[in-house]
N, C-alpha and C positions, 0 to 999 in steps of 0.2 A: 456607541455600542448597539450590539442588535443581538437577536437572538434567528436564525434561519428558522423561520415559520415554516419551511416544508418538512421541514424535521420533525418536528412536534408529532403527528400524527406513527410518525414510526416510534418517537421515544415510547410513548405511552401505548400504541399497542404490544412491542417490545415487552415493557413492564409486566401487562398483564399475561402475556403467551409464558412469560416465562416467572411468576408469582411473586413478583418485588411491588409491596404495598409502596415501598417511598426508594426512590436513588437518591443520594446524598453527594454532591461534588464539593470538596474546601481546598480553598488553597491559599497563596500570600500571591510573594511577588511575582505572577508567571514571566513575566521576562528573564527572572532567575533562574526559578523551576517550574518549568510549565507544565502543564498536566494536558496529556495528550487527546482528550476529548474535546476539549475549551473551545481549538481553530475550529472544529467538526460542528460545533452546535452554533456559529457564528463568530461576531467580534464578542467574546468574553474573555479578553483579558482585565488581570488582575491587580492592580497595582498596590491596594492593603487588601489584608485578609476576609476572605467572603467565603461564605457559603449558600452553592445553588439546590434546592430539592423540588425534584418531580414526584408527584403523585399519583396514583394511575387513576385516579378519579378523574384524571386532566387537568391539574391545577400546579402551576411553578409558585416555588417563595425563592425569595431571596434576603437574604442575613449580611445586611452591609455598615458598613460603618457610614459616620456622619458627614464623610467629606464626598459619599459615593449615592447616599440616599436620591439625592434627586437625579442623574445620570440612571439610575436603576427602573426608578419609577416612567421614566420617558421607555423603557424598553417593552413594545406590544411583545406580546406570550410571555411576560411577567407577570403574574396573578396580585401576589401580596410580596410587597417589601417590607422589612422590618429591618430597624436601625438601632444598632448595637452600641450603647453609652460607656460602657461598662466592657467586660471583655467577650468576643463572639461565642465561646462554648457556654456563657449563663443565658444568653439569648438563643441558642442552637436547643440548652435545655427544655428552657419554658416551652417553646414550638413544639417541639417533640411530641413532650408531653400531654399537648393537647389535641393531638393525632391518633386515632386508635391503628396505628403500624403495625403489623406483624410480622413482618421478612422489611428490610433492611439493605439495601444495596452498597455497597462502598467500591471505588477502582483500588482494587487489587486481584493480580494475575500471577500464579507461577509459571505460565505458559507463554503469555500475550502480554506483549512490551506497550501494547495501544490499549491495555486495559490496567495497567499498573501504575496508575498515574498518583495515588496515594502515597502521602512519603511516611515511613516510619512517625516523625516526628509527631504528625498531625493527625495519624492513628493514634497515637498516644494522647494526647489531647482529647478526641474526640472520646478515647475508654475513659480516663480517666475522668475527664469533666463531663462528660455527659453520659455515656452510656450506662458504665457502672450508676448513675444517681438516679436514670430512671428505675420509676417505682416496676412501671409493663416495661418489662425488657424483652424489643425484638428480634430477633433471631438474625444473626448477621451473616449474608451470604455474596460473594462475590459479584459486584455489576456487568463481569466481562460479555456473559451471553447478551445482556442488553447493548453497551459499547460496539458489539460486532456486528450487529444489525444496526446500529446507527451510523456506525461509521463506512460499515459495507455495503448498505441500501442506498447507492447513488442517486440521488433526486434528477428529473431532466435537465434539469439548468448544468449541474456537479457533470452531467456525463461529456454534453457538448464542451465543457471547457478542459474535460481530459480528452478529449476526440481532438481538440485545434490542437493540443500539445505533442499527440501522436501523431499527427496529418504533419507537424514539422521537424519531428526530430525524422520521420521518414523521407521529406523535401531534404532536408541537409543531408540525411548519408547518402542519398540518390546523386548528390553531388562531388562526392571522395573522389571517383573516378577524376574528374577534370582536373584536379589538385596533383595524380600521381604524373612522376616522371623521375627521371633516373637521379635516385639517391636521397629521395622522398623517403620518410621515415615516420615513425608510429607519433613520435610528438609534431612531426606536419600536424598529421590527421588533424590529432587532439588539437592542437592549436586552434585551427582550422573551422572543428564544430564546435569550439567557444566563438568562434570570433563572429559566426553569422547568426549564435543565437544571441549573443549580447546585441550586437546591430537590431535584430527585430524587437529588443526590449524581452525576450527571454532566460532564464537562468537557467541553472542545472538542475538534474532532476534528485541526484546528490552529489556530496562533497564534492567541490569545483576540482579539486586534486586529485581523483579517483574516475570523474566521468566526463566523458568518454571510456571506457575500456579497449581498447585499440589491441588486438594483437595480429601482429603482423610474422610471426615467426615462432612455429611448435620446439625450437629451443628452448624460450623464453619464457620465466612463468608469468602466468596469467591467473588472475582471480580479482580479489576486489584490494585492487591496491594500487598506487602509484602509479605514473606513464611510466615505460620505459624505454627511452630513445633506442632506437632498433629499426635498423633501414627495410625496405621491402624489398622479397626475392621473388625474380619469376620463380612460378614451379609453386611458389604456396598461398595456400587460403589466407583471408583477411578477415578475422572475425571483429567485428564493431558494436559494443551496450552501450547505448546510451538512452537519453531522454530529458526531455526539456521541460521547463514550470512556468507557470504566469498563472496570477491572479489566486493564487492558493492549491493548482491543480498540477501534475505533471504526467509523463509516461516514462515507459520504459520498454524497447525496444530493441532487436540486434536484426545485425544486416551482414549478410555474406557474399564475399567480394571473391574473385580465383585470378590473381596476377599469371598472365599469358607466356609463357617461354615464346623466344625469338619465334620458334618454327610451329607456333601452333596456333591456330583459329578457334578452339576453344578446350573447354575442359577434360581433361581425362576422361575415361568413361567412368573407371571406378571413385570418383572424386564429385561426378555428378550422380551417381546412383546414392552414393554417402547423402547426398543434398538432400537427393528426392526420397530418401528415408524419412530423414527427420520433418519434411515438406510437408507430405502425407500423415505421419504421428500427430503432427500439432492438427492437421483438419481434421483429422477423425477422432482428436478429441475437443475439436470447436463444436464438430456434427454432435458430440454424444452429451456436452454440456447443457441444460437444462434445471430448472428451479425441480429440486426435488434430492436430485442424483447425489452423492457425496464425493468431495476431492479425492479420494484413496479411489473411487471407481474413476473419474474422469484417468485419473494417473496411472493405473493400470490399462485400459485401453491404447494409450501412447509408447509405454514403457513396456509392456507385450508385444508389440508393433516392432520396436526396434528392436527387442531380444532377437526375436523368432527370424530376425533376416542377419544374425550370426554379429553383431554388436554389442558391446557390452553396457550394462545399466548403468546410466551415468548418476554421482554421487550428490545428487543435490532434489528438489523437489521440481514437479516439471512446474509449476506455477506459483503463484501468490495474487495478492490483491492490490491493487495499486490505484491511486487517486488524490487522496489529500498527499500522503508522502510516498514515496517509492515502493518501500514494503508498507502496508497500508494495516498488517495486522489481520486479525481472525482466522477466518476458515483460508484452508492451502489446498490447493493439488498438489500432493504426495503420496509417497508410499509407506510403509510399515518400519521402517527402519527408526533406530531409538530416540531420535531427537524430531521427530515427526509422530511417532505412536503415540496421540492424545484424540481421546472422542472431541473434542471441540477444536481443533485443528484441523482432523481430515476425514468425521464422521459425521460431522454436522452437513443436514443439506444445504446447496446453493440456494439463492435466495436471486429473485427480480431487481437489477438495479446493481447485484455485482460486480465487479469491475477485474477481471483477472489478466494476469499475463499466462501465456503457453509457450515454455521453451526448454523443450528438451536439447541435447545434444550430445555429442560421439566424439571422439578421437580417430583422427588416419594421419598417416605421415605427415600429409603435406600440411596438417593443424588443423583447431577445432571447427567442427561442421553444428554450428549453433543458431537455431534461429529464436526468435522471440516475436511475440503476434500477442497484440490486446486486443481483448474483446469483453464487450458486457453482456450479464445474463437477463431474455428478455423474458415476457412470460411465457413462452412454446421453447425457448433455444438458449441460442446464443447470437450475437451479432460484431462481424468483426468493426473493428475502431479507425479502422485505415486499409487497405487491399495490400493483403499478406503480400511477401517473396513470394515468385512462382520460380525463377531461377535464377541461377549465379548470377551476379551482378561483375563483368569480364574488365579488367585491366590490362591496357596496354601502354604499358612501358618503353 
């Protein structure tokens, strides 16, 4: 086990930017229930019950039992181990108590699924056996603004290994084309970008049954569900999500194809103008991203873009964060609407080390015109992850 030593420097200035004297992380079996911070701060899984605490003094404890004691003690950016004979919350007390804490962090989010890692159960444990018994009771406030910066601030190591995962889910769809031919269908595809990412020793970037996203025909619904065998027709778009994992890191990206009718050399006009709508939305809100700015602003630059050329606002947010797992949790590029209106969602600013997707998209006949582009935030910008679509990617049938 290890603890990611690049990390540390952000946990605990984290702490102090945002006034959490101690973070507190407990949990049991994480193979069970894992607690979505754990992979983020290295190998800290859990096999009996522990508890980790940061201090913003810069100093880890850790509260293990006696089978985990020395395992713990061998982990550099482990400060003090203390082993628990008896049950962890009378050893969680003693510590406490000889800390002069005042704010109190715990993972629990009603917003943030990557901050909610706390389960009922072991809330209840920690009020009952400890917190109620201290004499200085500190003030208990949610860890999530810390989690979001620790799990958002991509170190350079973390970025490069979400770079190789998008430099290959963009090598496989660049390759669809060679796959299609008459009676080629949406589960080919899918087939197809499992089969060459497993050969390189890659997995999905989620659930194997869902990604790929393949749609091949604006009959058919599309979202996040199932393949649905469905053959390919000249005449319509190919919208493709996918993204690949290895080593704890993944992407997530889309790629837009235009199957060729018999009599034609390339795309409609109005079919490539749809393209070069959303082409242009995603760079000029790659151009306008920056450490500073907030997600509700990058996402109206995009989502203004597409209004004002007579498009309608599509029903989803134009970004998220992505790295450890696909949706990656914290701050969003979005807009106002009610399951996105949260100042820690799309008012907080971007931050160095980001890692966002950009993917707006529209509706026309011939099916959805969506693209998707990662990029990390650097300290002046942005920087893309792989060299975006510039245009249709043509099928001939």
């Amino acid at each position: 086990m290890y603890i990611d030593k690049e990390k540390l420097p952000i946990i605990y200035e984290a702490m102090v930017k945002n006034d959490l004297d101690a973070w507190l992380i407990i949990g049991r079996e994480s193979i069970m229930k894992s607690e979505p911070i754990l992979p983020v701060l290295g190998d800290m899984s859990f096999i009996i019950a522990t508890t980790i605490i940061f201090l913003k003094t810069q100093k880890c404890i850790a509260i293990v039992s006696p089978l985990d004691i020395e395992a713990f003690r061998s982990i550099e950016g482990i400060d003090d181990v203390y082993e628990y004979t008896g049950t962890m919350e009378e050893t969680i007390l003693a510590v406490l108590a000889k800390l002069d804490i005042k704010t109190l962090g715990l993972d629990f989010s009603q917003d943030d699924a990557a901050s909610d890692g706390l389960t009922l159960g072991m809330y209840l444990k920690l009020k009952n056996e400890v917190l109620d018994k201290l004499e200085s009771k500190p003030l208990i406030k949610s860890a999530s603004r810390v989690i979001s910066e620790v799990r958002g601030r991509k170190t350079p190591s973390q970025i490069e290994k979400i770079r190789r995962c998008v430099k290959k889910a963009d090598e496989y769809l660049r390759m669809v084309p060679s796959i299609c031919k008459e009676g080629t269908t949406s589960l080919d595809i899918f087939n197809f970008l499992h089969d060459v990412a497993y050969k390189d020793g890659y997995g999905m970037s989620w659930a194997d049954a869902q990604c790929p996203g393949v749609n091949v025909d604006p009959n058919v619904p599309s979202g996040h569900m199932g393949i649905i065998e469905t053959p390919i027709v000249k005449g319509n778009l190919i919208n493709i999500d996918y993204g690949v994992s290895k080593d704890g890191y993944c992407s997530d990206i889309q790629r837009m194809y235009y199957v060729l009718k018999d009599d034609e050399d390339d795309a409609p006009e109005h079919v490539k103008k749809a393209f070069e709508v959303i082409r242009d939305a995603t760079r000029m809100a790659k151009e306008f991203m920056r450490p500073g700015v907030t997600g509700f602003e990058v996402d109206q630059i995009a989502r203004h873009y597409v209004v004002d050329w007579g498009y309608d606002s599509w029903n989803a947010a134009l970004g998220h964060q992505v790295g450890h797992v696909t949706h990656d949790g914290g701050t969003i590029l979005a807009n106002r609407r009610p399951r996105y209106n949260k100042p820690e969602l799309i008012d907080t600013p971007l931050q160095e080390g980001n890692v966002f997707t950009i993917e707006p998209g529209i509706e026309i006949k011939e099916g959805r015109v969506g693209l998707e582009e990662d990029v990390v935030i650097t300290k002046d910008g942005a920087e893309w992850l792989d060299e975006p679509q510039d245009e249709l990617i043509l099928i001939r049938i």
